[in-house]
N, C-alpha and C positions, 0 to 999 in steps of 0.2 A: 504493500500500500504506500509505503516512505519510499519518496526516493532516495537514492544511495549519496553520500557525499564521499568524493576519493579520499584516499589517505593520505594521496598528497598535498591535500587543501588543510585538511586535521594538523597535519604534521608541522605547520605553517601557523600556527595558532588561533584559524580563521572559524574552524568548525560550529564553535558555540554558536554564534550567531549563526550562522547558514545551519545547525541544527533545528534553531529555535526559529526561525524563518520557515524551513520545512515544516513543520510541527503545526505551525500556524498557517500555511497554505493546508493542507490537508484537514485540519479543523474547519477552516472554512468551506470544503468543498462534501463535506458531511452533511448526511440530509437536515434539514431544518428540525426536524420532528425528533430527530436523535437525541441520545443522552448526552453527547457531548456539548451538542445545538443548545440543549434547554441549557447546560451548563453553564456555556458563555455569555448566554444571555438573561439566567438568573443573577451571575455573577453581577452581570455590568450594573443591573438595576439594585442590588442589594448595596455594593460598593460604594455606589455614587453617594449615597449618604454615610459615607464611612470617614473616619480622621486620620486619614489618611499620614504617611509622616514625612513631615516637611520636605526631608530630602529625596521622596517621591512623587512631591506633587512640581506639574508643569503648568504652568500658566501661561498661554500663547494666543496670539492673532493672528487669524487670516488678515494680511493686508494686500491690494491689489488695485489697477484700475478695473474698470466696471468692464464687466463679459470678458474676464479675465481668466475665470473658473474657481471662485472662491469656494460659491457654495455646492456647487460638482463637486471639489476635492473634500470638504467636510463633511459631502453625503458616503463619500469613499471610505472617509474615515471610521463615519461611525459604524458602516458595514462589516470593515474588515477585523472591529475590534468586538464583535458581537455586540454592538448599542440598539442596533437595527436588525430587522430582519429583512427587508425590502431596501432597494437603494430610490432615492428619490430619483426626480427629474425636474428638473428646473421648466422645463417645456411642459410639462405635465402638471404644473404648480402643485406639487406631494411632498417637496423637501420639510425635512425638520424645520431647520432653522430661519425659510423665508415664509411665516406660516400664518400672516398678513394677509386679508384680501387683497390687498392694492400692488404686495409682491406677488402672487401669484398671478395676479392680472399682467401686470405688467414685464417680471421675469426678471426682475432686480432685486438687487437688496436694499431697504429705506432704513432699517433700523440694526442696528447689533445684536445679536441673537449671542446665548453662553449654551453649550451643553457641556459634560461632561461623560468623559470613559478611559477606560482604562486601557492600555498599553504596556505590555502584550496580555492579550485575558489569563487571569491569571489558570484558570481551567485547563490552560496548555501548557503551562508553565513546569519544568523543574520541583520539586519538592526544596523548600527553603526559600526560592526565590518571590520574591512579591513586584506586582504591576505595577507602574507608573500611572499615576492620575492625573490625566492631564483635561486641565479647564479651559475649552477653546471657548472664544470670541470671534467670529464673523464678521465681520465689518462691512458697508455699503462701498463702495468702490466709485461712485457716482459722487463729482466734485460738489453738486449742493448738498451733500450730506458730511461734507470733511469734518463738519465739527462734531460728529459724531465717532468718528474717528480720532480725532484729536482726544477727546474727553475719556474714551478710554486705554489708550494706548499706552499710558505712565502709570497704569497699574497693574501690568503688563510685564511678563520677565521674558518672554523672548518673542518672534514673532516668524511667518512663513511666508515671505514676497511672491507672489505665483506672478507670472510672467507671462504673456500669450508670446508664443513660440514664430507666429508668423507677424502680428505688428511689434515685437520687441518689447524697448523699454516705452513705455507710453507716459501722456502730464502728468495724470494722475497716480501711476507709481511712483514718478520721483516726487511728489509733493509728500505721500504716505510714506516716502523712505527719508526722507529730510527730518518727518514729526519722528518717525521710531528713532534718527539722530539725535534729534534734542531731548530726546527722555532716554538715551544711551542704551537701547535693547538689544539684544543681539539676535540676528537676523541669519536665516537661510532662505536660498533663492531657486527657486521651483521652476524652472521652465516645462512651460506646460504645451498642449494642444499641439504635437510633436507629430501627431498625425493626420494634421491640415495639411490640404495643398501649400504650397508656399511655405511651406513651416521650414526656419534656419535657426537650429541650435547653434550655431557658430557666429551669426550677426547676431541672435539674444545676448550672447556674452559679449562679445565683443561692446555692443551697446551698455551691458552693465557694468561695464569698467568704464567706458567714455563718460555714461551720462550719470551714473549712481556714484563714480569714481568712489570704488573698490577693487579691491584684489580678489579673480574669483577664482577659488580652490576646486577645482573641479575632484565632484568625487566620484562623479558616475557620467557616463558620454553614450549617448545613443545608438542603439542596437537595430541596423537598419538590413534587410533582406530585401534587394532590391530597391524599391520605392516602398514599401511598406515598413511602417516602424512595429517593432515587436518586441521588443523589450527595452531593458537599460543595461550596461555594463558596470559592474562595481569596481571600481577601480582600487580601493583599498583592499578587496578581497581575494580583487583577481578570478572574479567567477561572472558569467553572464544571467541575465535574472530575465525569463521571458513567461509573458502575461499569455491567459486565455483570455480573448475581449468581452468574453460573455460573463465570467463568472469573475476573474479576476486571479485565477488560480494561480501558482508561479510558481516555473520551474528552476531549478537549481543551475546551470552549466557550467562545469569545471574546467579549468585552464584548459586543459589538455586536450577536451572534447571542442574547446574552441579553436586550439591549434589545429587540429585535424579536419574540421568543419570548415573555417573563417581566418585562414593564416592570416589575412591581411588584419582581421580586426584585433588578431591578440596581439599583433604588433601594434598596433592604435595603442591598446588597452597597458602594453609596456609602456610605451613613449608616452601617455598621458600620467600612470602611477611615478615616471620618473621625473614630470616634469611637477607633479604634486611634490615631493620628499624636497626635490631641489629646491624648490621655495621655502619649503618648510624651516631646510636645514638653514637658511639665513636667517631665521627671526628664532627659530628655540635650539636652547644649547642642548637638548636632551635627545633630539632627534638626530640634530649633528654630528653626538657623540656612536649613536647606534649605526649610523648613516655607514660613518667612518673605519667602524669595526666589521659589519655586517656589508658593505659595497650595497649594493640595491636591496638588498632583502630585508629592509627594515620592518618590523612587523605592523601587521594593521593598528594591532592595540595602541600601539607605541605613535603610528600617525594621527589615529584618530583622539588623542590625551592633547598630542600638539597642536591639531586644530580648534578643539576644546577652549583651551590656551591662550588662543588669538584669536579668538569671537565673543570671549566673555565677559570682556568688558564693555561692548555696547557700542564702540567708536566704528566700527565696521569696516576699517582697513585691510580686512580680509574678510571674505562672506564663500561658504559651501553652498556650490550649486548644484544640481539635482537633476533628472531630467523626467518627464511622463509625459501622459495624457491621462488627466483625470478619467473625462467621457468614458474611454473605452479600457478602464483600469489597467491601466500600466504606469507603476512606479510609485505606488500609494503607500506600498506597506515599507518600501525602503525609507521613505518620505518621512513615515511614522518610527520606523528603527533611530533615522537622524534625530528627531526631535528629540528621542528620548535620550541619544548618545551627547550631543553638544547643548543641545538649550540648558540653561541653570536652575537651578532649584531656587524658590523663594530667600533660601540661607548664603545664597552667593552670588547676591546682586547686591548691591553696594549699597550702604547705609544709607536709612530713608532721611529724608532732609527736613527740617522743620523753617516756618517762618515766626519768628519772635520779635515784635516793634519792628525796625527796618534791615535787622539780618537774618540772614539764613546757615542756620548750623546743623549739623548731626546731630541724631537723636540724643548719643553716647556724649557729645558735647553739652548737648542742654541740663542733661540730668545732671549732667556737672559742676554745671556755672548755671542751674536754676535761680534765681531771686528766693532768698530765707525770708520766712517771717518777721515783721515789724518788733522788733523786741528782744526774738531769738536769734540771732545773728549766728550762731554755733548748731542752730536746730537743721538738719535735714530736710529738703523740702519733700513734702508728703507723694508716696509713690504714683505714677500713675499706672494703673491696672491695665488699659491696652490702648491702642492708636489707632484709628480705622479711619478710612477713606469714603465718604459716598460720592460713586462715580456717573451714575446715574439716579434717574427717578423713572418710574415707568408708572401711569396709569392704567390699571389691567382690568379695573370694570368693577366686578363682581369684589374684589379681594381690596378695592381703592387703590392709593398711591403706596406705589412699595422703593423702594428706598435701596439700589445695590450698592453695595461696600464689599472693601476689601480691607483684610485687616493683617495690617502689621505689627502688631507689639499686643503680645497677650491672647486674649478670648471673649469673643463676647458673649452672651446667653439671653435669654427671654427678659432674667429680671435685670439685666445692667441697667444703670442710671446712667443716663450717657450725655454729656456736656458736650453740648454743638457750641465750638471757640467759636463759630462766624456769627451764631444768631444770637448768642449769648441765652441759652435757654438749657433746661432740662429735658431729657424726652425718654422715652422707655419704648422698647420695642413691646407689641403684639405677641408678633409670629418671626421666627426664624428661617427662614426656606433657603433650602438649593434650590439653583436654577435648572431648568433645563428646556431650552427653547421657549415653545408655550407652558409647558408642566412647570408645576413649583412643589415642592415636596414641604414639607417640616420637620426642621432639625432642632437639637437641640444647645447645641454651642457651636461657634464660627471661628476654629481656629488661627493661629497666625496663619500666614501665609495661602488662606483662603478665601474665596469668593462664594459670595451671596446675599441675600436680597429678606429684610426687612420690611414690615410692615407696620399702621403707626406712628411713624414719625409725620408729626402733624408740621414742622418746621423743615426739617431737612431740606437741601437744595444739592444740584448736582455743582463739584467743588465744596462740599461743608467737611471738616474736621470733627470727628466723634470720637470722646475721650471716655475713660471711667476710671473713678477714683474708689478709696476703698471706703464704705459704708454710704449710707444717701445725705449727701452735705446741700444746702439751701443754695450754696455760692461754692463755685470751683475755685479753687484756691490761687492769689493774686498770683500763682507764678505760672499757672497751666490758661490762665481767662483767657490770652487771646491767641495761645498758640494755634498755629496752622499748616496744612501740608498744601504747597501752591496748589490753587485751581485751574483749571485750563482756561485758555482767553478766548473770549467769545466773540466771531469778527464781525467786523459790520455790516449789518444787511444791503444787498444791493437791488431788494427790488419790494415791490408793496402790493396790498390788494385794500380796497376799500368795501366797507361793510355799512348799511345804514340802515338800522332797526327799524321796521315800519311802528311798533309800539313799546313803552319802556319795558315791558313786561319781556317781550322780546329781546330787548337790549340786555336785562338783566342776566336774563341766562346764557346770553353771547359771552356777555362779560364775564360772568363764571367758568363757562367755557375756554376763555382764553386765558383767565388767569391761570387754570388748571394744564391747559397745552403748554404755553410758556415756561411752567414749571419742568413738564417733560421734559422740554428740552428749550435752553434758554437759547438759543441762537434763530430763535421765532420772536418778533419782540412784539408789541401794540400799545397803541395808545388812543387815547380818543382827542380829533383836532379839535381844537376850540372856537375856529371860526365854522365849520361847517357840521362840530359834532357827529362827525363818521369814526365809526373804530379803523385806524388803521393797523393792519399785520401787516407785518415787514417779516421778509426771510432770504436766503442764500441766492436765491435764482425762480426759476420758474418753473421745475420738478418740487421742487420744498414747497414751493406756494400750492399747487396743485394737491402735493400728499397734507398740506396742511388741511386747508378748503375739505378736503375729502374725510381727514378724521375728526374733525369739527361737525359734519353730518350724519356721520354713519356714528363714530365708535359716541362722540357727545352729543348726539339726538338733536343738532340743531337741523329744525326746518326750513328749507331754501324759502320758501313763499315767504319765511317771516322778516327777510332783509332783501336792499336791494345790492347784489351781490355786483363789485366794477370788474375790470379788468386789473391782469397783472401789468402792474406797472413796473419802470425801472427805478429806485427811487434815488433821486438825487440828495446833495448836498452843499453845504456852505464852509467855504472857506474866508481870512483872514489875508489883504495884499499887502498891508503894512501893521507893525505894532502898536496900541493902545496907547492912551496915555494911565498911570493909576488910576484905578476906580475904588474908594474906599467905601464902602457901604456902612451903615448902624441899621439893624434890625430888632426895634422896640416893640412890634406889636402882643397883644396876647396871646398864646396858643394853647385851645381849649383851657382858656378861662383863667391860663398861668400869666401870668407878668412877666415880660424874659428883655433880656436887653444883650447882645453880641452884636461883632464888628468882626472886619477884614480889610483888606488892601490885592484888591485884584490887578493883578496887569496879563495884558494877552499878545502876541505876539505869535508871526508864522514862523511852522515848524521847520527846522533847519537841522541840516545831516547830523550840526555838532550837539545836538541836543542829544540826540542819541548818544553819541560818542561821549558825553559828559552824566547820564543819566544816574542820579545820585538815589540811593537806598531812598532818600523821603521822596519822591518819586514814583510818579505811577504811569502805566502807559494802559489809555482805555479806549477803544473808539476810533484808533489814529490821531489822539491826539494823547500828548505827555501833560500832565498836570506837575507842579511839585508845590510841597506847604515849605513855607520857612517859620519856625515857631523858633524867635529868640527868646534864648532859656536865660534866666539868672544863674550866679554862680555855684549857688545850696538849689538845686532843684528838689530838694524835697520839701522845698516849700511850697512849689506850686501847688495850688486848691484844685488843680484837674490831671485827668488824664494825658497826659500828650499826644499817643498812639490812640485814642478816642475821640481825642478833639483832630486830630491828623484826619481820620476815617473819616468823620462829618464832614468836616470841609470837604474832601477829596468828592463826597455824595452830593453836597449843594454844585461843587463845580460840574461833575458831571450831568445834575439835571439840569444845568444852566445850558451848556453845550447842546442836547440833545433836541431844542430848535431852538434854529437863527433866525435873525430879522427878516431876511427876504425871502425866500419861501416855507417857513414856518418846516425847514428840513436841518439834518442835526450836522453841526457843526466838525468838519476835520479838520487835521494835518495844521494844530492849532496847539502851537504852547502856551501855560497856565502857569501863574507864576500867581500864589496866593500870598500875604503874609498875616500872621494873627499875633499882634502882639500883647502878649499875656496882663501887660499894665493898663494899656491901653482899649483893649478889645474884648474884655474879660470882666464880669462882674458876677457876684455871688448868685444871682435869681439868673445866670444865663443856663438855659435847657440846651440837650442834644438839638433840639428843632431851632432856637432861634440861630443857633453857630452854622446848620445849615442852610438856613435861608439864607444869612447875612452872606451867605458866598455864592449862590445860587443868583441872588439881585445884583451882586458885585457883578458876575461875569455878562449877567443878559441886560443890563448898563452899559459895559463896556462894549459888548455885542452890538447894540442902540446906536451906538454915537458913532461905530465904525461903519452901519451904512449911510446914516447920514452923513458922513464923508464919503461917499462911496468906494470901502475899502473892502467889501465883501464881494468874492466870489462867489460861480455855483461852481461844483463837480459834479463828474458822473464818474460812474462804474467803468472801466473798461476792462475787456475779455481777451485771452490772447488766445490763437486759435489754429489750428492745424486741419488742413482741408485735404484730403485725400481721393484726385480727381483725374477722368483721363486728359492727358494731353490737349485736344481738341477743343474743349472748355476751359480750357485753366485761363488763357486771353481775356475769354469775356467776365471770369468770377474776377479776375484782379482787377479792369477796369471798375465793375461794380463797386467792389470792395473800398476802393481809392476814390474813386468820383461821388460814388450816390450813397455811401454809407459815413464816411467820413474815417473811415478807418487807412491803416499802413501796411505795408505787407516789405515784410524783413527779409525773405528770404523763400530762394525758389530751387526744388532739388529734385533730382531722381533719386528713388529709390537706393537703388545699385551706387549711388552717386559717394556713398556714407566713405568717409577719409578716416580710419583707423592704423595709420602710420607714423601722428605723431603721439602726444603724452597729457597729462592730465593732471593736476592737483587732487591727491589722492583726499581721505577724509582725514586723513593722520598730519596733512600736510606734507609728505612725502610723494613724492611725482610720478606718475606710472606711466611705464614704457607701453603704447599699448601694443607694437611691436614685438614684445615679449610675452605679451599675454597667448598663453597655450589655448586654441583652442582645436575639435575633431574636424575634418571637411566636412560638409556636407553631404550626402550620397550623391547628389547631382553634378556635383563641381566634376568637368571630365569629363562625364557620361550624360548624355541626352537619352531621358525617359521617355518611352510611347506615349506618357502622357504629353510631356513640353513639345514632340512632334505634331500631336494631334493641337497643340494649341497653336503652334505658324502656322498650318494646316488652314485653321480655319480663321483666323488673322488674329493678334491678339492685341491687345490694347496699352498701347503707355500710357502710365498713371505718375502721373506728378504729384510732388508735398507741395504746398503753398502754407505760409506761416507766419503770424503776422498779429498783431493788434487792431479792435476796434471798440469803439461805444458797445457798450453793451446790451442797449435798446434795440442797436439792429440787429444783433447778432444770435437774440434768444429764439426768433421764430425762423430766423434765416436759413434751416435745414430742409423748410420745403418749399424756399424761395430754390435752392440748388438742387433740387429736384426735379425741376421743369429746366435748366441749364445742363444737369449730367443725362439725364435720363435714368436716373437712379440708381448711375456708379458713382457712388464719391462715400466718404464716411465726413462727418464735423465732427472734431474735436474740441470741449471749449475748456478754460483755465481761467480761474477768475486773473484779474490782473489788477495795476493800481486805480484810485481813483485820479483822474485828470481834468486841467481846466476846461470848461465848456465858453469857447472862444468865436468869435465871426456868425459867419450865418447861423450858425449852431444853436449862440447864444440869444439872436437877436427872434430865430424861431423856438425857443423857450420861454420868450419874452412875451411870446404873442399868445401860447398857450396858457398860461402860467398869471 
């Protein structure tokens, strides 16, 4: 029933894995109904609410651009780990994790989906040995949903970049590979759909070194018979691994039999494992030294500790790439062996970071130099019990708003009393749950280094900090109040829909409804204008607006007939041509009923590169534009009657709702610096509240705002989109004229495909320069050899397709895919990227002028 693995592979130290690879092809290829069948998949369900131990739980992300294959490979996944018995179909909308009406309609992903399974089931497993529990996260792949991406990506220990095999690297993967940079994850890179027409494993890497600038380690190179792909080649192992398309099964093939079969490819398969070790042997001394003893034959164990090594820190100067095709299961369960070999364990990703007043330190640091109590100067500051993250919020109906967290430091349980630093409140969860897609289970503690989703929290937001101390105290102790773990930044919307309640009744539950979607997900904003009294929702583009509009009806019961619903607009903005003079405001009035008295000293001024470059810890960047408070302190600050980091926080909220509409189209202010000052003598009185400190900065800025159109010193912007048009030759003439003439847009640049320059070098992420010259990668099967297929395509003429790439407004560019539909005849793809916002100048301006 097993197939046989040689004794020369055993003897090589490879066998374990290629045993336990066997083991688990054959498990899966057992009837459903079998004892083994029920095994693995009583397993996976029992498990999943198990506490798993740290150093076996994985936490990772599907990241990719859209029709990449994210949620094809995670339907692979859960198949081949017994989670499932059925494999989805994205075309069929049956997937787990996209389990949305609006995604199955549609055949996308909109929202992040968690499931959880184990790796390898442990039902096949060795006696002694225990599975790896690994908690995926799905990601949307579609640019208006990056901020969903974004928000959960930093809680996150390692992640899997899938790659479409025939378009390459694409926008939307290097923008998902930049976020997994700055939250330092460590990454493997998937080239997938290896068995499309057109499909080049050798221009995908080649492009992922140009355009991701990384070193790719190739660990496995594609296994091609003829024009048909059929497996992968393990390059570490030195064995070929070939798939059945139906079931997924996978056979073993040993060096030898590939010698004998494939002389040419086991020569590939030498010169690729030689040109892996040689890279290796310059960045780890341990490899070098085996290198040096051993000549080529340094063992698997020993390369794959070294690549381990240089991916685990996050900086991705080196990334393991992979090859398959999810669709027709090839290369999944290798995919799943990687994950579990190099991604890190919650215990060896680097110390979680706190924010305290205006620094950020190590956890290990804070407990250290925490602030002692007033008195006890020698006393310990009181423990705190654990650290959690809420990264999201999800509305689920039935069960209300549940709350997912990830917790770092400790355990949480049902009864924690758990101190939200951002809202300054107490809250207690409910219910405890694992996730798993739509399912939600109930647990009963949420270890470190895992994920899942509360219920409950009547305050939480996505970005809040949830702490627990020991016993239930009234007030978290002044040294824990305002700690935090940063939150993700929310960018600024670039388009809008207008809503106008036919009655208040109506309005009211709009309103509730939108407070409650916003919470979802804050990168949805609204408000209501004050000259026309329409709610306006603002969001990413024009899929966001859409998937909003749509869960606004269906999932929160609002009736279309009861509002008059506009169009998606693009929404613009106001900028700043020259600096302010000060604006010092006093705000005396009452609020609710309180007597309060606060001041400030606003000055405003356009954003300029060196502000960045200068950006000081009291400092905030929101919006696109930078605020900063200057609070001159006396020399005994303990004498100040307030908070500083409290009164900082207030003003920073008056400035930003001062920003968020300017004088001339009542649209929110960017690319605008904030220069507040409160001076504590002068600007400070005993009866001054949180409220009037805020207004008083809130009046200072839309003052200053005032007097600067009445000079005419205010701009508008717009949004602009950068964009990749992929069209045939024939057309490409009349899209550029378009593009340039009647859209207002620029066009940067015009290529052939085949055209791509991978000769010279690159700035790696490390800073170090990559030859791309030297980057190893297999040919293709076509290079040299013309396929029946590529004769039958001169045959019958084939078509040049050109890149075109370029910037424009982003108003013409949202519907523009079936303006270039009546121009291609419905060969071309659009690609869009958000891009900056820019000044709206000439006729532009003067026809904004007229609408408006």
């Amino acid at each position: 029933m097993f197939t046989t693995v040689s004794s020369h592979v055993c003897r090589h130290g490879q066998g374990k894995l290629l045993l336990r690879l066997l083991v688990l092809k054959n498990a899966r290829l057992c009837n459903s109904n079998s004892s083994i069948g029920k095994g693995i998949r009583s397993y996976a369900t029992e498990h999943a609410h198990h506490e798993a131990r740290i150093e076996n739980i994985r936490n990772i992300g599907i990241i990719a651009h859209v029709d990449a294959g994210k949620t094809t490979t995670t339907e692979r996944m859960l198949y081949h780990s017994g989670r499932t018995r059925h494999i989805g179909n994205v075309d069929h909308g049956n997937t787990t994790t996209d389990f949305l009406p609006m995604e199955r309609e549609r055949g996308i992903t909109i929202q992040s989906a968690a499931v959880t399974f184990q790796w390898p089931p442990k039902s096949v497993l060795p006696n002694g040995q225990e599975s790896k529990t690994i908690n995926l996260i799905d990601t949307p792949g579609h640019q208006d949903f990056r901020y969903e991406v974004d928000r959960c990506l930093p809680i996150l220990d390692g992640a899997v970049c899938i790659m479409d095999g025939v378009k390459g690297v694409e926008t939307h993967t290097e923008r998902v590979w930049q976020s997994a940079h700055l939250s330092n994850i460590p990454r493997l890179l998937y080239v997938n759909k290896l068995d499309r027409d057109g499909a080049s494993f050798k221009r995908a890497v080649q492009e992922a070194a140009a355009r991701l600038k990384t070193w790719p380690l190739l660990c496995q190179i594609p296994w091609w018979q003829k024009d048909e792909f059929v497996g992968v080649i393990d390059v570490i192992h030195e064995v070929g691994l070939r798939f059945s398309k139906n079931s997924g099964a996978m056979t073993v093939v040993p060096k030898e039999t590939l010698a004998t079969h494939n002389p040419a490819l086991k020569d590939e398969m030498e010169k690729a494992r030689l040109h892996l070790i040689d890279k290796l042997s310059d960045q780890d001394e341990g490899i070098m030294e085996e290198y040096l003893e051993r000549d080529i034959n340094v063992s698997s164990g020993t390369i794959k500790k070294a690549i381990r090594r240089l991916i685990i820190d996050g900086e991705a100067k080196f990334t393991p790439v992979f090859a398959g095709s999810s669709l027709t299961n090839i290369g999944v369960q290798p995919l799943l062996e990687a994950v579990v070999d190099y991604l890190p364990n919650p215990s060896e990703r680097p110390e979680l970071r706190l924010i305290t007043g205006s620094k950020t330190v190590t956890f290990s640091e804070f407990m250290e130099t925490a602030p002692k109590k007033k008195g006890a100067p020698h006393q310990k500051p009181e423990p705190v019990l654990s650290v959690s993250h809420v990264f999201k919020v999800v509305d689920s109906g039935a069960r209300g708003l549940m709350s997912w967290v990830r917790t770092y430091h400790g355990s949480l349980s049902r009864s924690s009393h758990m101190w939200n630093s951002n809202m300054h409140v107490f809250e207690k969860p409910q219910n405890i749950m694992h996730v798993s897609a739509k399912d939600y289970h109930d647990i009963q503690t949420l270890p470190t280094g895992h994920i899942g989703a509360m219920t409950g929290l009547k305050q939480a937001r996505t970005g809040d900090t949830l702490l627990t101390f020991p016993g239930h105290q009234a007030q978290a102790p002044e040294a824990y109040r305002s700690v935090r773990i940063k939150a993700p930044e929310t960018p600024p919307a670039v388009a809008f829909i207008s809503i106008e309640p036919y009655t208040k009744t109506a309005g009211d539950k709009i309103v509730d409804a939108l407070q409650r979607l916003s919470r979802e997900d804050p990168s949805i904003r609204w408000h209501k204008d004050e000259r026309s009294e329409q709610l306006i929702l603002s969001g990413m583009g024009l899929l966001h607006l859409e998937i909003a509009q749509d869960r606004l009806l269906t999932h929160y019961k609002i009736e279309k007939e009861t509002a008059i619903w506009g169009d998606i607009e693009v929404e613009y903005s106001e900028c700043l041509f020259a600096p302010t003079r000060p604006h010092h405001h006093e705000y005396d009035r009452a609020l609710r009923g309180v007597a309060g008295r606060a001041a400030c000293t606003v000055l405003l001024e356009p954003l300029k590169a060196c502000h960045h470059d200068t950006l000081l810890e009291s400092s905030i960047e929101r919006d696109g534009n930078i605020i900063h408070v200057s609070i001159p302190l006396p020399e005994n600050t303990d004498e100040l009657p307030f908070d500083t980091e409290t009164v900082r926080q207030q003003l920073f909220n008056g400035a930003i709702a001062g920003l968020s509409r300017g004088p001339r189209r009542s649209a929110p202010v960017r690319k605008c610096h904030v220069h507040i000052t409160f001076d504590p003598e002068k600007d400070w009185s005993k009866n001054s509240t949180g409220g009037h400190i805020t207004n008083a900065a809130l009046f200072a800025v839309r003052a200053a705002l005032k007097e600067a159109h009445e000079n005419a010193q205010v701009g508008i912007l717009e949004p602009f989109t950068n964009f990749t048009i992929h069209c045939p030759e024939e057309a490409s003439h009349a899209i550029q004229h378009d593009i340039s003439s009647a859209r207002g847009g620029q066009v940067m640049e015009v290529r052939k495909p085949e055209e791509d320059d991978y000769s010279g070098s690159v700035d790696g992420q490390g800073g170090e320069r990559i030859d791309l010259t030297r980057v190893y990668v297999p040919p293709d099967p076509y290079e040299g050899v013309q396929s029946l297929r590529d004769e039958g395509k001169k045959m019958s003429g084939s078509v040049r397709m050109l890149h075109i790439m370029g910037k424009a407004p982003l108003k013409e560019m949202m519907k523009y895919d079936g303006h270039l539909r009546s121009m291609t005849g419905g060969r071309h793809t659009l690609t869009l990227d958000p891009g900056e916002f820019e000044l709206v100048t000439g006729p532009r301006e003067k026809a904004l002028a007229l609408e408006g």
